[in-house]
MARKEZA-60258 format. One record per residue: x, y, z of N, C-alpha, C in turn; residue in one letter. Coordinates in nm, 3 decimals. Layout:
# MARKEZA-60258
kemar n.east = X, n.north = Y, n.up = Z, ca.east = X, ca.north = Y, ca.up = Z, c.east = X, c.north = Y, c.up = Z, code = A $
...
# end
This chain:
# MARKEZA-60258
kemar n.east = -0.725, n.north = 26.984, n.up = 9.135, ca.east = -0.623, ca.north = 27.057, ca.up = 9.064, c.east = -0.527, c.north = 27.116, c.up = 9.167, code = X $
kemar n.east = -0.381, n.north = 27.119, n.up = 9.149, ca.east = -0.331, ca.north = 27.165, ca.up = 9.228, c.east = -0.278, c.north = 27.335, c.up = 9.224, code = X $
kemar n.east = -0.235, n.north = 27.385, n.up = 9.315, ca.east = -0.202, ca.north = 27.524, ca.up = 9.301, c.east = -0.081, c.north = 27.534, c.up = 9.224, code = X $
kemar n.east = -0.022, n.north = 27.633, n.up = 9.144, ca.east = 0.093, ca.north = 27.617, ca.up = 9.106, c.east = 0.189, c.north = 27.680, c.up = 9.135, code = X $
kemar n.east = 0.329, n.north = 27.678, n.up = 9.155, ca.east = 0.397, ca.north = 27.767, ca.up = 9.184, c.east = 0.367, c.north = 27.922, c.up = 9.154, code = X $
kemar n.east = 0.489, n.north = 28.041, n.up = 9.252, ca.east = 0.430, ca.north = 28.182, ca.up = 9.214, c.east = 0.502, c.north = 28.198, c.up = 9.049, code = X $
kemar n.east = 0.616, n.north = 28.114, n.up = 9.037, ca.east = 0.700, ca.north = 28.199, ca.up = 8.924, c.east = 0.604, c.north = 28.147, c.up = 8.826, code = X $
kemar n.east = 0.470, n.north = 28.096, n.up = 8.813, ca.east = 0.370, ca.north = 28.136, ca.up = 8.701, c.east = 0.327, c.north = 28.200, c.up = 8.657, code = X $
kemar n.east = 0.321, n.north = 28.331, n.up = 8.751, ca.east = 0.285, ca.north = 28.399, ca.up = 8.763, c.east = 0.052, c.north = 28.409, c.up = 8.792, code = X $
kemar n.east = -0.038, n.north = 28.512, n.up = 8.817, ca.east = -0.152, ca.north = 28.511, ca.up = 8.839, c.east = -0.219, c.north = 28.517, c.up = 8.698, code = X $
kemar n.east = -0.321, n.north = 28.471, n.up = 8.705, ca.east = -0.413, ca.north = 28.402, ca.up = 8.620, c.east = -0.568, c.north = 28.379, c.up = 8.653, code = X $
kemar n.east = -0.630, n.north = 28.424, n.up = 8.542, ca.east = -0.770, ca.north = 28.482, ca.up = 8.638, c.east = -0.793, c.north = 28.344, c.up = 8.670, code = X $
kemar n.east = -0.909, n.north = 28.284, n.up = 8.708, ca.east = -0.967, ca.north = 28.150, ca.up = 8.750, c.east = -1.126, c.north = 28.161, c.up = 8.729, code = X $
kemar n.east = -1.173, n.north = 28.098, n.up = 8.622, ca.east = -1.300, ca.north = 28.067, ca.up = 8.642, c.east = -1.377, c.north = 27.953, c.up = 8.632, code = X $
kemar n.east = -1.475, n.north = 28.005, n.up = 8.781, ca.east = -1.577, ca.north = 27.847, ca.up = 8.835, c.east = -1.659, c.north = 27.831, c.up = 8.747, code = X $
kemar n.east = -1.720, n.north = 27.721, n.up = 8.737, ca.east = -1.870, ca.north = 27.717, ca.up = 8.665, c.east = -1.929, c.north = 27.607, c.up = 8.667, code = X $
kemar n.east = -2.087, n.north = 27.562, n.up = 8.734, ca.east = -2.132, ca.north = 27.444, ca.up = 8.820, c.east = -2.178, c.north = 27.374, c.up = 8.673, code = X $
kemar n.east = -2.113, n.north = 27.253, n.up = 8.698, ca.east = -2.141, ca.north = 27.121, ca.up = 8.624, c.east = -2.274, c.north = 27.061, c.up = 8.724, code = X $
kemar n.east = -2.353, n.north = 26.965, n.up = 8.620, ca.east = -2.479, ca.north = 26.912, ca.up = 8.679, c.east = -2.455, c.north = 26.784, c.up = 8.679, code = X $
kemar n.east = -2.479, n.north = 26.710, n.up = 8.754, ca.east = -2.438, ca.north = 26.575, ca.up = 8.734, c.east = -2.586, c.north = 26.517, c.up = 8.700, code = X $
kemar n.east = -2.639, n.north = 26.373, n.up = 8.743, ca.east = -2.739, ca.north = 26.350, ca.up = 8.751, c.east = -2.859, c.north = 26.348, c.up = 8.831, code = X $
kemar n.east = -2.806, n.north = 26.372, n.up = 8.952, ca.east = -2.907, ca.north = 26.458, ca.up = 8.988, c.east = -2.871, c.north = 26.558, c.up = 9.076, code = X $
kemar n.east = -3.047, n.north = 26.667, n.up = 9.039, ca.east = -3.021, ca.north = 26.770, ca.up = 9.026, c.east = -2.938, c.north = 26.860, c.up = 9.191, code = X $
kemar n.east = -2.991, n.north = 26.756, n.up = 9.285, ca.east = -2.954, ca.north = 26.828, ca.up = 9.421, c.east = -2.749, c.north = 26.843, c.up = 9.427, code = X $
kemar n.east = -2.697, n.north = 26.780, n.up = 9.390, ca.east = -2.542, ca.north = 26.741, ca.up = 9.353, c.east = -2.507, c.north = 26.828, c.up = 9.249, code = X $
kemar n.east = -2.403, n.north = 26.912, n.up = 9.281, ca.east = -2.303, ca.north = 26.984, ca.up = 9.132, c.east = -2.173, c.north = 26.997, c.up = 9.156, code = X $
kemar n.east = -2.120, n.north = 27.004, n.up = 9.089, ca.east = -1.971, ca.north = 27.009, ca.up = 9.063, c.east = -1.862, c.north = 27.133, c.up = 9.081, code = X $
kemar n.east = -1.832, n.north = 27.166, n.up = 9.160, ca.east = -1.742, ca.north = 27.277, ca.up = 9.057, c.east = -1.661, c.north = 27.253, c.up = 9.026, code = X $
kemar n.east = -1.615, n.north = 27.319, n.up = 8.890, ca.east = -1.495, ca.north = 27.262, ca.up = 8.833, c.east = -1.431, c.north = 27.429, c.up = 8.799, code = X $
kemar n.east = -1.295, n.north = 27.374, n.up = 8.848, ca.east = -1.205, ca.north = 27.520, ca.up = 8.772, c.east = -1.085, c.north = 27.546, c.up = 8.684, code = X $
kemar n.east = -1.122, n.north = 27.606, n.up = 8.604, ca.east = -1.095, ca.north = 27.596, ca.up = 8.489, c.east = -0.974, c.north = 27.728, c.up = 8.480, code = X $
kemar n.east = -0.854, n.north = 27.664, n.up = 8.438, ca.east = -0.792, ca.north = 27.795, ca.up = 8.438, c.east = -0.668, c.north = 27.830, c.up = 8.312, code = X $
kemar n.east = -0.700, n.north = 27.954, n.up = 8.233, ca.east = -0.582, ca.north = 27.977, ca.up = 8.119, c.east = -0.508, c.north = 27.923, c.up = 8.117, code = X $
kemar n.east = -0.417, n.north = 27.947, n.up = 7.970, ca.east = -0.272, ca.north = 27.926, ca.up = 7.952, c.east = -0.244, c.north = 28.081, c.up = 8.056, code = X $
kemar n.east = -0.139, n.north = 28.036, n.up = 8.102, ca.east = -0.003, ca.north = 28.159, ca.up = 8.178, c.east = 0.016, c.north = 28.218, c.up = 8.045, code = X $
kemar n.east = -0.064, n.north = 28.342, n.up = 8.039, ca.east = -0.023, ca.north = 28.453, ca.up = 7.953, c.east = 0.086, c.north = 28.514, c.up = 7.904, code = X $
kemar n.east = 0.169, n.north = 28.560, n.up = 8.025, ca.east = 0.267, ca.north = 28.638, ca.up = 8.107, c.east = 0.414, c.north = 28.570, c.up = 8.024, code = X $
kemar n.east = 0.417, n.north = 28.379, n.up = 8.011, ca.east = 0.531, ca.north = 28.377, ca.up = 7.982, c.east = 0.526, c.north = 28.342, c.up = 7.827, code = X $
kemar n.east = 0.392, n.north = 28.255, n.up = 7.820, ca.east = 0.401, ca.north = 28.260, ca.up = 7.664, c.east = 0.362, c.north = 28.405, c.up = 7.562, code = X $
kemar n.east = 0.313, n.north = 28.501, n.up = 7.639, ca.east = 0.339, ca.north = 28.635, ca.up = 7.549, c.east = 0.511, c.north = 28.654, c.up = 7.498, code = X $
kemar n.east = 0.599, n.north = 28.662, n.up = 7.622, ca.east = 0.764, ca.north = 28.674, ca.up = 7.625, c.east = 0.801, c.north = 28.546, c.up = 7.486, code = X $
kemar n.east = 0.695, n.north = 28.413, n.up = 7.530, ca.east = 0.801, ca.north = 28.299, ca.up = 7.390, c.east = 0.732, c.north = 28.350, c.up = 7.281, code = X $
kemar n.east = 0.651, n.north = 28.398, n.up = 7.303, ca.east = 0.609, ca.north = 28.469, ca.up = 7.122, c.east = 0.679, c.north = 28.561, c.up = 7.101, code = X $
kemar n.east = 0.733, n.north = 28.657, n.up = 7.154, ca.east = 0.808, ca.north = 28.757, ca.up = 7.113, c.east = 0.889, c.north = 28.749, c.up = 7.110, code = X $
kemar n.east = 0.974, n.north = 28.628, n.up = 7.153, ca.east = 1.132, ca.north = 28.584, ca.up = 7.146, c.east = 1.109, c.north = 28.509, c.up = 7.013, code = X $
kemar n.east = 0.973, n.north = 28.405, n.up = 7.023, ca.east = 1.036, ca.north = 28.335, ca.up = 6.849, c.east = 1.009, c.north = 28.448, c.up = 6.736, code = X $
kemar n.east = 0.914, n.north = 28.510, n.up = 6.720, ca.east = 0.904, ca.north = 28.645, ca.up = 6.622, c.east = 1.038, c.north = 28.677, c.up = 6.623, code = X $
kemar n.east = 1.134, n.north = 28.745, n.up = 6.738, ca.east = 1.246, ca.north = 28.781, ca.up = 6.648, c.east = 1.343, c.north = 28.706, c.up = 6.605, code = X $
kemar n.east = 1.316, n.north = 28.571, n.up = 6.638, ca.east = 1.448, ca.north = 28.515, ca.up = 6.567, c.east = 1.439, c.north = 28.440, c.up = 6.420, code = X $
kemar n.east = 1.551, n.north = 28.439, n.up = 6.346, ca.east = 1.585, ca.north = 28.419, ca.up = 6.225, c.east = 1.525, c.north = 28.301, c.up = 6.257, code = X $
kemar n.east = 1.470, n.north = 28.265, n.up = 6.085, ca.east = 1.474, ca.north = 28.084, ca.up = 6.071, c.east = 1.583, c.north = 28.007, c.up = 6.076, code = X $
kemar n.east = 1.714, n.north = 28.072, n.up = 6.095, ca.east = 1.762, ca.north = 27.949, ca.up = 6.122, c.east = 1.831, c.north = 27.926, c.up = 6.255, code = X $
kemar n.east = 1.795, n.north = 28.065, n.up = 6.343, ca.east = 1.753, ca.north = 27.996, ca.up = 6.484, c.east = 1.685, c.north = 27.942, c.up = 6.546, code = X $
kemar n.east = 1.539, n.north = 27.942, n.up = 6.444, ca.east = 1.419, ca.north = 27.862, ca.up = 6.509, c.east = 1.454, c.north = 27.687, c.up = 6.470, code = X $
kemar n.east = 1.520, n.north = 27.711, n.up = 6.332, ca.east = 1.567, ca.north = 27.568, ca.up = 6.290, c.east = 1.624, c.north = 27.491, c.up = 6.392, code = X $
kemar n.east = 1.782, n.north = 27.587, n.up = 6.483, ca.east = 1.860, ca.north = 27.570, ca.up = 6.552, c.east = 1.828, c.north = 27.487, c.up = 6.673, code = X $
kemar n.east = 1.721, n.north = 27.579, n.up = 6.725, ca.east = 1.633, ca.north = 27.568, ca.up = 6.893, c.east = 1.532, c.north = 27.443, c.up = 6.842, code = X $
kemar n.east = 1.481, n.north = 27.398, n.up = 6.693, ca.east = 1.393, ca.north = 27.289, ca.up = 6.719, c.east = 1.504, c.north = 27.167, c.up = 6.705, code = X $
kemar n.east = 1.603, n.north = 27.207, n.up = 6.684, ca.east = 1.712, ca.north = 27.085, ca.up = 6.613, c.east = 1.767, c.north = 27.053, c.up = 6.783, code = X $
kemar n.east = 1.778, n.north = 27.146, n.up = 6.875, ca.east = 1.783, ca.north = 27.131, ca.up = 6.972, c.east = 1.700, c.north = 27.054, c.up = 7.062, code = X $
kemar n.east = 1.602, n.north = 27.079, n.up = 7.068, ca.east = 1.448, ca.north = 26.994, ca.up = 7.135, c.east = 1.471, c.north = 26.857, c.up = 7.111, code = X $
kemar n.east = 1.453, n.north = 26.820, n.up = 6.947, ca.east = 1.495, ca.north = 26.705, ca.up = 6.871, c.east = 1.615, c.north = 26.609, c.up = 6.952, code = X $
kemar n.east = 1.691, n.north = 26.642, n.up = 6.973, ca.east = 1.796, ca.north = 26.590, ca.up = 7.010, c.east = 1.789, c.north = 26.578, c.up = 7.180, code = X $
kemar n.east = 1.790, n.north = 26.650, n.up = 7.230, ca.east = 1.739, ca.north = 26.679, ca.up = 7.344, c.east = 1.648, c.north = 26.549, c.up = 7.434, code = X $
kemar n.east = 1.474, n.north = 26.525, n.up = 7.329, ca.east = 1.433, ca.north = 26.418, ca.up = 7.327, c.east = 1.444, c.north = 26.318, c.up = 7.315, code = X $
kemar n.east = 1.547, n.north = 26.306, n.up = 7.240, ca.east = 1.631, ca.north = 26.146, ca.up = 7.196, c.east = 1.729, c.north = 26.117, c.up = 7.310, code = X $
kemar n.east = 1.800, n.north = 26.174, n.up = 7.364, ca.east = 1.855, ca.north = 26.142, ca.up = 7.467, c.east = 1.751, c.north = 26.095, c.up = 7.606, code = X $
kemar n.east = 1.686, n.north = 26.197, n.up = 7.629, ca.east = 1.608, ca.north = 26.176, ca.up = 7.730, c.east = 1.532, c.north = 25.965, c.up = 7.688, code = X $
kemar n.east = 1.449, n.north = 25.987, n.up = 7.573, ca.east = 1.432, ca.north = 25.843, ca.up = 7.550, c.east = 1.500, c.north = 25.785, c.up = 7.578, code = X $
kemar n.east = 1.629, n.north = 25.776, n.up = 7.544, ca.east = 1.779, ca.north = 25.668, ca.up = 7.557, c.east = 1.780, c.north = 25.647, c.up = 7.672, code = X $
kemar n.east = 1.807, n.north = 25.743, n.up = 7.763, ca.east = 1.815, ca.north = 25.735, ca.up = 7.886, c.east = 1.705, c.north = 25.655, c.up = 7.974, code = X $
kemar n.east = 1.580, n.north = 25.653, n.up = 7.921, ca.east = 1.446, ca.north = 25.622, ca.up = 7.981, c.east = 1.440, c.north = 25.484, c.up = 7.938, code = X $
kemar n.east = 1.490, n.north = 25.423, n.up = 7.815, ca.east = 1.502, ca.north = 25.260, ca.up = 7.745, c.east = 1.586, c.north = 25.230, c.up = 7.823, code = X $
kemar n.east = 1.704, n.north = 25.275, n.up = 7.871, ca.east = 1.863, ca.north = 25.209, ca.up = 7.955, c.east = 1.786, c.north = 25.185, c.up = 8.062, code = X $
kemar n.east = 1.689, n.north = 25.270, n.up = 8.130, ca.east = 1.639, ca.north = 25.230, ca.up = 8.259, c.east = 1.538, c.north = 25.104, c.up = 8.278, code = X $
kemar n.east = 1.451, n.north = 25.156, n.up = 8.188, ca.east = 1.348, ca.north = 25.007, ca.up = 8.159, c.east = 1.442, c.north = 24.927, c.up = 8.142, code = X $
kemar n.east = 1.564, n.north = 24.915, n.up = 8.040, ca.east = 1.585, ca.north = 24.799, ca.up = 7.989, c.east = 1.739, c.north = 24.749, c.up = 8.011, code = X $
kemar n.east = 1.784, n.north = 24.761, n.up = 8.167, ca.east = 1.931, ca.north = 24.769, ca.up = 8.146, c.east = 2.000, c.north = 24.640, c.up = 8.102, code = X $
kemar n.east = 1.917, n.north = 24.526, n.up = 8.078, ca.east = 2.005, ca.north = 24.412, ca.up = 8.033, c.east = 2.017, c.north = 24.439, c.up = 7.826, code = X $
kemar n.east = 1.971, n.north = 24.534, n.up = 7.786, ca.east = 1.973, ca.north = 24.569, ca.up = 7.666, c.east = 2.131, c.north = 24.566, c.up = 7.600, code = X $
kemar n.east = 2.163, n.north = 24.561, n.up = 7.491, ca.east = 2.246, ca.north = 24.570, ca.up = 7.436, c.east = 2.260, c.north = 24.766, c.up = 7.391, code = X $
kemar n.east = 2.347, n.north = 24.839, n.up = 7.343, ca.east = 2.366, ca.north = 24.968, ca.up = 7.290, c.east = 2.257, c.north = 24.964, c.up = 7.166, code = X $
kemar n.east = 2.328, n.north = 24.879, n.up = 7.079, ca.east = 2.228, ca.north = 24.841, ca.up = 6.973, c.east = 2.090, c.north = 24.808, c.up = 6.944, code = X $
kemar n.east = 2.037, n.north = 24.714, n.up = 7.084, ca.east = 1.896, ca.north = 24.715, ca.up = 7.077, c.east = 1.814, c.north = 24.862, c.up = 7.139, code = X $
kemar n.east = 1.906, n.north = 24.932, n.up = 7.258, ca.east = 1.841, ca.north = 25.056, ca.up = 7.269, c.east = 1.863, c.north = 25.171, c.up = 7.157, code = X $
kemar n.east = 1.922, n.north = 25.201, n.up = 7.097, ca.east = 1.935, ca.north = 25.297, ca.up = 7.010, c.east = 1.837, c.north = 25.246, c.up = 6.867, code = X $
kemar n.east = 1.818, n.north = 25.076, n.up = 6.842, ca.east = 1.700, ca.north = 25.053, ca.up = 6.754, c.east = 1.585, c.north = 25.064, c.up = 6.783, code = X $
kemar n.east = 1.544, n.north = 25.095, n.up = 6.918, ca.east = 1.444, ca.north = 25.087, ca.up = 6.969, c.east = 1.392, c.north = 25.264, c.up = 6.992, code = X $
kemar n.east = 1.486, n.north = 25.335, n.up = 7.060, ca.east = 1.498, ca.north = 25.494, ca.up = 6.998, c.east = 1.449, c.north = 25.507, c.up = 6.835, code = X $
kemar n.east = 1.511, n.north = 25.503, n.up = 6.753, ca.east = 1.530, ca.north = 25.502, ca.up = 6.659, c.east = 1.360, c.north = 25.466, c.up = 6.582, code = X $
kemar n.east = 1.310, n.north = 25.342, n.up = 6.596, ca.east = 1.137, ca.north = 25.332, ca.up = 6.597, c.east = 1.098, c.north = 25.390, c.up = 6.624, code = X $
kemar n.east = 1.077, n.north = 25.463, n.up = 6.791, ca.east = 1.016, ca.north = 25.531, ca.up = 6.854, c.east = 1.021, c.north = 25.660, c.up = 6.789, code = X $
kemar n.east = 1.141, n.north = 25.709, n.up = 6.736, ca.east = 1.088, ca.north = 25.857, ca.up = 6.650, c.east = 1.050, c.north = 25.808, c.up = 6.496, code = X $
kemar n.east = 1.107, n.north = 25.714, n.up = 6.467, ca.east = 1.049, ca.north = 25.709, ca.up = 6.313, c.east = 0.897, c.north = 25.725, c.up = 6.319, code = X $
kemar n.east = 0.817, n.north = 25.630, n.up = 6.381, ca.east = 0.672, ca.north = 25.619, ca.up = 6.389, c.east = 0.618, c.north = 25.717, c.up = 6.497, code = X $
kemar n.east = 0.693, n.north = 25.804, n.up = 6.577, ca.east = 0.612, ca.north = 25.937, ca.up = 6.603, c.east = 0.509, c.north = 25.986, c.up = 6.542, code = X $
kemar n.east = 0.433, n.north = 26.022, n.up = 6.570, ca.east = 0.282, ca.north = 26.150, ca.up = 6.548, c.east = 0.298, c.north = 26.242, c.up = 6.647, code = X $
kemar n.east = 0.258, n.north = 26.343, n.up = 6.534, ca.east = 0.192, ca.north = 26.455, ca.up = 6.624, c.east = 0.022, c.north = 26.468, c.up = 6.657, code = X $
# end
């Protein structure tokens, strides 16, 4: 696991020995929170905003993602036509899951 930047801010860290198969060999593995610190601040920023800023900011994301795709099909696929990348966008969110 790597260290993460400071603007994550600190975060407790806890070890705890995994057993493998045998018994002389263990693991540690470390296991560490969500960053408290900034998702406390996005909870308290989406709590105050209206629904139809939250509408706003997901309509944002939405769009946001679709470009980024576009951009990521043009690269895979630069002998593509406009039309075959934007049909191919276009799948890719229709048949999305969460």
């Amino acid at each position: 696991m790597t260290d993460q930047p400071s603007h994550f801010g600190e975060a407790n860290v806890q070890t705890r020995t995994l057993k493998r198969t045998t018994p002389e060999r263990k693991l540690k593995a470390t296991v560490q929170p969500l960053r408290t610190g900034e998702t406390d601040v996005q909870i308290e920023t989406f709590k105050k905003m209206t629904p139809e800023q939250k509408l706003k900011a997901a309509m944002r994301l939405y769009w946001s993602a679709r470009r980024l795709k576009t951009a990521w099909i043009r690269q895979q696929h630069p002998e593509w036509t406009k039309e075959q990348v934007e049909q191919t966008v276009k799948e890719a969110f229709v048949n999305a899951r969460t």
